[in-house]
N, C-alpha and C positions, 0 to 999 in steps of 0.2 A: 509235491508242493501243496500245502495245505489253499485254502479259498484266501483267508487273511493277510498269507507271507506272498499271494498272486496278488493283491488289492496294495499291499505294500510299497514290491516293486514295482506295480503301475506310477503307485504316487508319486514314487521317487526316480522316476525312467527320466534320466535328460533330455532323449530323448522327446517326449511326450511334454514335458514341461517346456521346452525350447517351444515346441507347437502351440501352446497356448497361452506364451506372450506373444508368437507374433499373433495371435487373435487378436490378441487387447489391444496392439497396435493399430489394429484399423475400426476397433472400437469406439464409439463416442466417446469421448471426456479426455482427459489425462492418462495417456498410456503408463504413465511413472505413476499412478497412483498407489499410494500405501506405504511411498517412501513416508523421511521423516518431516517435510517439507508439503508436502499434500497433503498429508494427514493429520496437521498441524489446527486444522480449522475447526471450526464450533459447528459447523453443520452435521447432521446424524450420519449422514456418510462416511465422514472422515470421525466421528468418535466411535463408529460401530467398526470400523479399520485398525485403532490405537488400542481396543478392547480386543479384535479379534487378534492380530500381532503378537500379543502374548501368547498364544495355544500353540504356535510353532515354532520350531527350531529350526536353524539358521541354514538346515538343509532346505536346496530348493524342493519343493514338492506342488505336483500337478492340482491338487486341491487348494493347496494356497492361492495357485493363479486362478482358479475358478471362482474362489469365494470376491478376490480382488476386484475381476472382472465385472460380477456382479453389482460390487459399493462403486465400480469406475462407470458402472451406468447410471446407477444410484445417484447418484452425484449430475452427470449431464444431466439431469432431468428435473433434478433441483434446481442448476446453470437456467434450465432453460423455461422453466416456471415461475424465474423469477426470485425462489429465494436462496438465491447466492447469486455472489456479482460475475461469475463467468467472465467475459468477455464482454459485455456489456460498456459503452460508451459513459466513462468517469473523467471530474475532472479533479486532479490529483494536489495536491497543496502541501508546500513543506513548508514552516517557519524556522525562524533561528533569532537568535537575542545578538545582538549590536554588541560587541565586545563584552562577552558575558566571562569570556577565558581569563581576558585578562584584569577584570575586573576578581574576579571567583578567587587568582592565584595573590592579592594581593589582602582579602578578608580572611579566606581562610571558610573551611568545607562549612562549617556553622550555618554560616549569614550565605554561604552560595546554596546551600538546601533549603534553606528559607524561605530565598527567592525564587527558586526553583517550583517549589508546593505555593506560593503565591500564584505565582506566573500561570501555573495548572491549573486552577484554581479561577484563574481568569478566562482562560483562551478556550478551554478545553467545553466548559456550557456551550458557548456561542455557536462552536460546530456541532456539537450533540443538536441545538435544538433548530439548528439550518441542515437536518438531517445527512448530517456527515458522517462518519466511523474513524474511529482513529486509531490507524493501522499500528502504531508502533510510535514511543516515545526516541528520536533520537540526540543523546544530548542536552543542549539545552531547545530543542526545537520537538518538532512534531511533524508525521505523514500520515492527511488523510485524504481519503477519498470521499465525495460527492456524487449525486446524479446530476446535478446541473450546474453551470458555470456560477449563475448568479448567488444558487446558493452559498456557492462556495466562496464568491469576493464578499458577501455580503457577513459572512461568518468572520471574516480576516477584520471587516473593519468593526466590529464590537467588539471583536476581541482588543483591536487597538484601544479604542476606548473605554474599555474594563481596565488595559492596562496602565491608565492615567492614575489611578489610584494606589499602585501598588510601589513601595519603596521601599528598601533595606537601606539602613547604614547611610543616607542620603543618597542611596544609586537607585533610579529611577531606570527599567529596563524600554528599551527602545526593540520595538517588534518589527523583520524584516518578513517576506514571505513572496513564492513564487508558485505561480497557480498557471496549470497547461491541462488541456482536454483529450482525452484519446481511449484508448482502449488496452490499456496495464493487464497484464495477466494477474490472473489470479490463484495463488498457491496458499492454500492453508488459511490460515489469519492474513500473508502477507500480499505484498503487491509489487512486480518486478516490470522490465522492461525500459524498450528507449523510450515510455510515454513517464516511466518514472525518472529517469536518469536528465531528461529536460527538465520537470520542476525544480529538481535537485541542483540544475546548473543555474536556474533561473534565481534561486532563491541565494546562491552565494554572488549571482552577479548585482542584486540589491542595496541600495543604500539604506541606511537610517531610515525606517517608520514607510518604506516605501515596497509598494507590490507592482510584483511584473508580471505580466501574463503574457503569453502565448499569443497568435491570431488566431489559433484554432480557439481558444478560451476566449478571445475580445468578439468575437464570433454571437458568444453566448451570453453575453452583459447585455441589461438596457442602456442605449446610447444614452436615455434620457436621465439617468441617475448616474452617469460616469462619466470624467473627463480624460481626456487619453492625450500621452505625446510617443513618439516613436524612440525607444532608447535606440540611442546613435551609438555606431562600432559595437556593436555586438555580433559575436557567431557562433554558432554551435560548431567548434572546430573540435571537441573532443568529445563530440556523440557521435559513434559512427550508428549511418542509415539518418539523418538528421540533415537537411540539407542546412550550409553554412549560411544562406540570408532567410533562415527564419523567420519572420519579423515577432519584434518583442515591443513590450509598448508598459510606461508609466502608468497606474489607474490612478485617480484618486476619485472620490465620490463629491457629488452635486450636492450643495447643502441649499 
């Protein structure tokens, strides 16, 4: 057996390859890194993982998990330097438009794209410049993330106010949104977990032009620029790990 066809089948030993994911298992970072979900982000780690991905075929091979391993530390170190959100304590924010569905099915895709690129158009500065990120359009709504509470209710109500001006066809869109604090995992571009699945519940349990936060999020407002009431009958009955008397609360701001 030549040197080459012994360096070959080391690469490709299941053996030896089974060995060095479980390394990466007790690795820092994301043991799954370099799926397509990890690798999905803008950080140098995950675009030098989407560049490397192409050089290999779909056989498992012991050098793929070594190069992996490498960008899977690459990455914790960026997590933990600061530039990328790791684990890090965010507060997460979904909006949604007040009957946009059935407003949309009765204009026609036109004037609902319209208002749609308006609407963007509006919301979307105010979190950029209360240094937000915006993880993903969903909808007629939006999820981002923050490093601080206030930034983030403070981003929700200019955007209300931006959106005083903007109207199609005589519909004037009404801006709901739900804003909770925790610690979202962080995969690629996106942002998962029960710290996302509570904004998410919070923002369809809103009324018209109204935000609901978290106590882990009312936690992180100034009491002196907000005024709070306790939404009544609420529960997180369909987040599990979420206990059901979460308290949830009305913001509106001090003028």
């Amino acid at each position: 057996m030549t040197f080459r066809s012994r360096v070959r089948a080391f690469d490709t030993s299941p053996g030896t390859v089974e060995v060095l994911r479980r390394v990466r298992r007790v690795l820092p970072g994301d043991p799954a890194f370099g799926d397509p979900l990890s690798a999905a982000g803008r950080d140098s780690a995950a675009v030098v993982a989407r560049l490397a991905d192409r050089l290999y075929d779909e056989q498992p091979r012991a050098s793929r998990e070594v190069g992996l391993g490498a960008l899977q530390l690459w990455q914790s170190v960026l997590q933990r330097t600061g530039r990328d959100h790791g684990m890090t304590e965010q507060t997460v924010l979904f909006t949604d438009l007040v009957g946009f569905s059935d407003w949309a099915l009765r204009v026609g895709d036109d004037a609902a794209l319209l208002l749609l690129r308006q609407v963007a158009s509006a919301v979307e500065p105010p979190v950029v410049a209360h240094r937000g990120r915006v993880v993903k359009r969903v909808g007629d709504g939006l999820l981002a993330t923050f490093p601080a509470a206030q930034l983030a209710y403070d981003a929700v109500v200019e955007a209300q106010e931006r959106l005083g001006s903007v109207e199609v066809q005589g519909h004037r869109p009404r801006l709901r949104a739900g804003l909770h604090t925790g610690r979202p995992k962080t995969i690629g571009d996106d942002v998962l977990g029960v710290d996302v699945n509570i904004a998410a519940r919070l923002v369809q349990a809103a009324g018209p032009d109204e935000v609901l936060v978290s106590a882990t999020t009312l936690t992180g407002l100034d009491a002196s620029r907000v005024a709070t009431r306790r939404k009544k009958a609420f529960a997180f009955r369909t987040v599990k790990g979420v206990p059901a008397d979460l308290a949830v609360y009305v913001v509106t701001p001090v003028r």
